[in-house]
mmCIF file of the C-alpha atoms, coordinates in Angstrom:
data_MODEL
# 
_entry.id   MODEL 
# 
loop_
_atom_site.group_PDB 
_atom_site.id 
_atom_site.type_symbol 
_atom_site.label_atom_id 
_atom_site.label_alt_id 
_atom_site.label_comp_id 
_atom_site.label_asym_id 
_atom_site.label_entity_id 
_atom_site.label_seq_id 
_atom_site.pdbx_PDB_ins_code 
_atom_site.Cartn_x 
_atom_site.Cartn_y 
_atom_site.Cartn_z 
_atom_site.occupancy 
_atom_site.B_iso_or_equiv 
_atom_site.pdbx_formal_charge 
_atom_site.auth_seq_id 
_atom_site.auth_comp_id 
_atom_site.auth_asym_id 
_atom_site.auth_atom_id 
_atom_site.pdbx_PDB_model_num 
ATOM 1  C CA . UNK A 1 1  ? -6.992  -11.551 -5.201  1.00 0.00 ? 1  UNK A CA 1 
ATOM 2  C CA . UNK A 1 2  ? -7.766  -14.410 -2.636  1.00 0.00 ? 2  UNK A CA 1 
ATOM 3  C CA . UNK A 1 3  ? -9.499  -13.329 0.443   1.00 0.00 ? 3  UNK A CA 1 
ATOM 4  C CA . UNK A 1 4  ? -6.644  -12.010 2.913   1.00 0.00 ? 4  UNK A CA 1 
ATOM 5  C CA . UNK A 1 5  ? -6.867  -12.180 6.387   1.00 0.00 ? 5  UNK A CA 1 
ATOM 6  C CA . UNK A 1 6  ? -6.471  -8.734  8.272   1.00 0.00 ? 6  UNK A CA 1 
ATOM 7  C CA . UNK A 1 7  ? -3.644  -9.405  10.302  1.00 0.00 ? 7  UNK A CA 1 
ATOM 8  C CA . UNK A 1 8  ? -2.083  -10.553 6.706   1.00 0.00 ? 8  UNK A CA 1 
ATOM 9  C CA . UNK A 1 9  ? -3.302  -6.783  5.300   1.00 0.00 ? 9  UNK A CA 1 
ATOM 10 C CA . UNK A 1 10 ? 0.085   -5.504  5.584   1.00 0.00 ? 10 UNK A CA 1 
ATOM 11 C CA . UNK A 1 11 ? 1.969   -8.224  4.602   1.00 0.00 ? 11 UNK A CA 1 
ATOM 12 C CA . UNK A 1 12 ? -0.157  -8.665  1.667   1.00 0.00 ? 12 UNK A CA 1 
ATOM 13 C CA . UNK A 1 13 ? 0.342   -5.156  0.603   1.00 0.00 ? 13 UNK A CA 1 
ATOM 14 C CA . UNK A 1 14 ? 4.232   -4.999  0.922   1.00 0.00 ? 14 UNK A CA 1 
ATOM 15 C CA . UNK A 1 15 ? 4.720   -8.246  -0.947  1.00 0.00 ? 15 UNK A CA 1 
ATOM 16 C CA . UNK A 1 16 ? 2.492   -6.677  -3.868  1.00 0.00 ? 16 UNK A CA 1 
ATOM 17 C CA . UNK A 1 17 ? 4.081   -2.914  -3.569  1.00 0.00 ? 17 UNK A CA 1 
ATOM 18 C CA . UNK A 1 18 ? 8.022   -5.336  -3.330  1.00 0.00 ? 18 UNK A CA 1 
ATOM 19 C CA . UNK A 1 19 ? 7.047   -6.998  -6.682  1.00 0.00 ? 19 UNK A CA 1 
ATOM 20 C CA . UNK A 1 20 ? 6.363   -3.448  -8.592  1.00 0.00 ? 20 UNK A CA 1 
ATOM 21 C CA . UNK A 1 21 ? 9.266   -2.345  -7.254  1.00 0.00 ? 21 UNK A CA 1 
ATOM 22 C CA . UNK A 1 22 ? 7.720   0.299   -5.401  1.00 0.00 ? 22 UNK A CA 1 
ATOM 23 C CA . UNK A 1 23 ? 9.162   1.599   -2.251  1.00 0.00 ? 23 UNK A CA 1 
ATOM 24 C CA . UNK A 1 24 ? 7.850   2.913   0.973   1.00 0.00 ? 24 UNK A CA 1 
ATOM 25 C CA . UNK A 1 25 ? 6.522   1.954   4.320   1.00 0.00 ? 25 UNK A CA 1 
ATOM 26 C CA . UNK A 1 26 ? 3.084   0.461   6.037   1.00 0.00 ? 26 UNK A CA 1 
ATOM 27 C CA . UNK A 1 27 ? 2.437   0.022   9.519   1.00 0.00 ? 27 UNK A CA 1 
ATOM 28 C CA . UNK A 1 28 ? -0.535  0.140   12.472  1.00 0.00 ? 28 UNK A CA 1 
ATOM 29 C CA . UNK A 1 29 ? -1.680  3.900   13.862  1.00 0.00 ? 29 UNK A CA 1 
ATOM 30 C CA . UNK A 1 30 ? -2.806  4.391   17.075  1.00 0.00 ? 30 UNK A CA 1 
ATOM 31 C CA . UNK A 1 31 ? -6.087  4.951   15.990  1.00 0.00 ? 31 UNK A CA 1 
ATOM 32 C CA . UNK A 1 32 ? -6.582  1.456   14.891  1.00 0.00 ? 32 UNK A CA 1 
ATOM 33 C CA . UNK A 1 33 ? -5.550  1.711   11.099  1.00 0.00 ? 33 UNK A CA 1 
ATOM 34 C CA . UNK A 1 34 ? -3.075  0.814   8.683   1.00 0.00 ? 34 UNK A CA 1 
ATOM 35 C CA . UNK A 1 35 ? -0.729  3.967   6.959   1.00 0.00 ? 35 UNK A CA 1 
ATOM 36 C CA . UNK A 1 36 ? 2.014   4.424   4.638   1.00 0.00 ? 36 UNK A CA 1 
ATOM 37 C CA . UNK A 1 37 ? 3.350   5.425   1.984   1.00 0.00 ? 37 UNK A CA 1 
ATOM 38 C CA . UNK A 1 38 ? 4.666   4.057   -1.459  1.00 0.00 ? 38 UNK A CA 1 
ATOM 39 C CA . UNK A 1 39 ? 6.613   5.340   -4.344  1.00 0.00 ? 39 UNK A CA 1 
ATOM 40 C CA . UNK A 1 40 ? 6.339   3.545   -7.802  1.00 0.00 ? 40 UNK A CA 1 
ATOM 41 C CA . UNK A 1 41 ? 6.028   3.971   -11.366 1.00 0.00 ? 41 UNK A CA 1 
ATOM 42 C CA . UNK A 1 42 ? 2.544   5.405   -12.544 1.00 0.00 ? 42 UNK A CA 1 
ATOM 43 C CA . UNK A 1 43 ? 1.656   2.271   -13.991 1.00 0.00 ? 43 UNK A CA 1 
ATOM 44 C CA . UNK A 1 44 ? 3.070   0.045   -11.052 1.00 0.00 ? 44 UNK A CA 1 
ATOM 45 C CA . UNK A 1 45 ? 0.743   2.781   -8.140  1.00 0.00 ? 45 UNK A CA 1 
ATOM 46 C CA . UNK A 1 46 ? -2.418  2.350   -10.355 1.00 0.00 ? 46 UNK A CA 1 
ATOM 47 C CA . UNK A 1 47 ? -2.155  -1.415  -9.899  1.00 0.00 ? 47 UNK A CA 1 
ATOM 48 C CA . UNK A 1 48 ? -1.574  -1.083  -6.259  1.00 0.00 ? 48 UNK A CA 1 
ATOM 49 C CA . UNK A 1 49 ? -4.186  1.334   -5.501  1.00 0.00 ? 49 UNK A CA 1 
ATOM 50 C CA . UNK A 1 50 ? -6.399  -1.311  -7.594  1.00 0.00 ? 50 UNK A CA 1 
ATOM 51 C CA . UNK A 1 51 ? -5.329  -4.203  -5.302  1.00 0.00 ? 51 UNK A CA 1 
ATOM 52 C CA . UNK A 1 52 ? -5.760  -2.198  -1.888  1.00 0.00 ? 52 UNK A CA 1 
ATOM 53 C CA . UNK A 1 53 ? -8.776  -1.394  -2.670  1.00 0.00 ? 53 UNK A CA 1 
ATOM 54 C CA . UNK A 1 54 ? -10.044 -5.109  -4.006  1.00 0.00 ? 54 UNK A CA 1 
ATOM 55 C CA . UNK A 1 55 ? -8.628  -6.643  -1.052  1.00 0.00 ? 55 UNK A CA 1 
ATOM 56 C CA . UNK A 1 56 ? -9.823  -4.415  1.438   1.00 0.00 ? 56 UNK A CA 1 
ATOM 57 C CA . UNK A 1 57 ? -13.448 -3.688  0.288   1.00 0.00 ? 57 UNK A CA 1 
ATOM 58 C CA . UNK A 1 58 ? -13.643 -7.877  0.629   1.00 0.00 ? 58 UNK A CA 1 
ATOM 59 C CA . UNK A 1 59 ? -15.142 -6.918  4.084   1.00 0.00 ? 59 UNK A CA 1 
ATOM 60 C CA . UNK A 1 60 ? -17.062 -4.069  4.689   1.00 0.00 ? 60 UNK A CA 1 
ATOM 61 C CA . UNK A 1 61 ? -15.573 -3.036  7.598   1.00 0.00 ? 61 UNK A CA 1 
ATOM 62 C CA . UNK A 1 62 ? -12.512 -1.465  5.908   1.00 0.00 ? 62 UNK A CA 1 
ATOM 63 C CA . UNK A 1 63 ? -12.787 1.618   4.294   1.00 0.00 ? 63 UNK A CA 1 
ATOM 64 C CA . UNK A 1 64 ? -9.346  3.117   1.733   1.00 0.00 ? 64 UNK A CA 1 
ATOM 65 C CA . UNK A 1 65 ? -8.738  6.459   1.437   1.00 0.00 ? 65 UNK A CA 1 
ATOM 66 C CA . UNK A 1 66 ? -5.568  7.412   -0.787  1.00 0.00 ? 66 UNK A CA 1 
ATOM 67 C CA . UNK A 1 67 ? -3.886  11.111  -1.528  1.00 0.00 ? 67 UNK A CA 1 
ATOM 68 C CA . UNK A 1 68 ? -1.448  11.310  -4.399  1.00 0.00 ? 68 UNK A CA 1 
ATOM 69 C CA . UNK A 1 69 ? 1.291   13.435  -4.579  1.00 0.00 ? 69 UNK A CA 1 
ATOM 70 C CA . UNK A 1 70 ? 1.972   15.097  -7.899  1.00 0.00 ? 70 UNK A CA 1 
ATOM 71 C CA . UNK A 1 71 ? 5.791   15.175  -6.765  1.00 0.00 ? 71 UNK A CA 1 
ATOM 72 C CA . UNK A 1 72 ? 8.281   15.685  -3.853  1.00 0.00 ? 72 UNK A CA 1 
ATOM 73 C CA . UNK A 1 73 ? 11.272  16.418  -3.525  1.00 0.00 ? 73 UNK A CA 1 
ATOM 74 C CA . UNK A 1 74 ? 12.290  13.623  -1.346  1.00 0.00 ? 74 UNK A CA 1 
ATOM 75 C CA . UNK A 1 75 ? 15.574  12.246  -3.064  1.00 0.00 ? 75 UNK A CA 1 
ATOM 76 C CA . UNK A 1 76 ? 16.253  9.380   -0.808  1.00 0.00 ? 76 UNK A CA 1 
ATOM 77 C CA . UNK A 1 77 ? 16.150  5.833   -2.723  1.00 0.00 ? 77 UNK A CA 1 
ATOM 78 C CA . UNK A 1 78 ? 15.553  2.652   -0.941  1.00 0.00 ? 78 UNK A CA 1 
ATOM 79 C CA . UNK A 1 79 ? 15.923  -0.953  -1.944  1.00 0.00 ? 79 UNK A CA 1 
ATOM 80 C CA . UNK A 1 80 ? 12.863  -2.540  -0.654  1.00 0.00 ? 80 UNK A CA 1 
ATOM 81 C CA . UNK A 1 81 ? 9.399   -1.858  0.650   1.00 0.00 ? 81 UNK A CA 1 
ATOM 82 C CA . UNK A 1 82 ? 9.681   -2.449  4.814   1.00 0.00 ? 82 UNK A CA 1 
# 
């Protein structure tokens, strides 16, 4: 991907995560970082994991750390990724 601006981080990652139709959330902590969470198809989480991690190892100052989940037993369904 293009080089993304941090403050576009976010945005960057919910347009990506909206168009393979994965669902979740991603906001700021408090302790200066970006969290969430994101439900998709194996295929469609591999290829978001894969552009997280491209887009923010493009400056050294980020660092990516994500935990799978085998399953849960959340049932809720939303409509888009906020």
């Amino acid at each position: 991907p293009d080089l993304i601006l941090e403050k576009d981080v976010k945005v960057a990652i919910r347009d990506f995560a909206d168009e393979h139709y994965c669902f979740g959330w991603i906001q700021n902590s408090p302790r200066k970082s970006i969290v969430g969470e994101a439900r998709c198809t194996k295929e469609s989480a591999n290829s978001l994991k894969k552009f997280m991690s491209e887009i923010l190892n493009e400056d050294q100052n980020h660092t990516i750390s994500i935990r799978e989940y085998r399953d849960t037993l959340i049932r809720l369904h939303f409509t888009h990724f906020k």
